[in-house]
N, C-alpha and C positions, 0 to 999 in steps of 0.2 A: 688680436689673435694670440692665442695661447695653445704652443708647441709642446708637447710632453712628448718626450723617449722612454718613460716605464710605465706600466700599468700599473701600479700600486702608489704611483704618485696618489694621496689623497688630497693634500695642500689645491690639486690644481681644478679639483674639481667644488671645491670651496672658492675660488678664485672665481671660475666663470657663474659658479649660484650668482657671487656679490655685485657681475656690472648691471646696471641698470638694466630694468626694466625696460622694452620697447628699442632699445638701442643693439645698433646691430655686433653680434658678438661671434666666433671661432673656435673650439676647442678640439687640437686635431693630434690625435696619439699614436706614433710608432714604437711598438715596443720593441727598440735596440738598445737598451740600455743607456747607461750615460755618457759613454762614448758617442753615441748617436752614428749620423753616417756621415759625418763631413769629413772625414778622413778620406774616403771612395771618391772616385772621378767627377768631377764636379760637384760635390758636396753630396753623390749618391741621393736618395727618396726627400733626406730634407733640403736638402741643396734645392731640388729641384722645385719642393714646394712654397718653401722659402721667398724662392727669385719669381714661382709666377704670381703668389701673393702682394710681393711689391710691383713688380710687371703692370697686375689688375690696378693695385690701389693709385701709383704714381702714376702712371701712364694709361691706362684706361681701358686696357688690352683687353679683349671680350673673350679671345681664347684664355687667358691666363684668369679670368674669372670664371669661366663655366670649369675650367678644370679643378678650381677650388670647391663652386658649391655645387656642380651639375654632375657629381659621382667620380670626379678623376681623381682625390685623392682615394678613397675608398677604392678603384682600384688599385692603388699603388700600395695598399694594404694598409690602407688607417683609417684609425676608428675616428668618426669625427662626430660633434653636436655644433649645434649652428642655428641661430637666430634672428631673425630680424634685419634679415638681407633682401634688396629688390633688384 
């Protein structure tokens, strides 16, 4: 998973070109700048996405997985690309 807080990062989208092929990859951008939002009540939009990404991964959580690839970040206003998830 790869988190970006600026939209003019370009490094990060050279980053998600290079992981393999076929393998499942995350590329998920709020643009708050470099402060980001974990200063805000529980770590505010990335706090939140953060903890349900490891939620899904470590624990298995179905809700903390659909909210990552089944449109819940992109409500939360990020822009995401995403591959090779089932």
């Amino acid at each position: 998973m790869i988190v970006i807080r600026e939209a003019n990062d370009i490094q990060s989208g050279k980053d998600y070109a290079l992981l393999n092929a076929g393998r499942p990859k995350l590329r998920a951008n709020l643009d708050t700048g470099h402060g980001g939002t974990f200063a805000a009540t529980n770590g505010g939009k990335e706090g939140k996405a953060v903890v349900a990404y490891l939620e899904w991964q470590w624990r298995g959580n179905a809700t903390a997985k659909a909210y990552i690839l089944n449109g819940g970040l992109q409500k939360d206003d990020w822009v995401v690309k995403q591959a090779n998830w089932s």
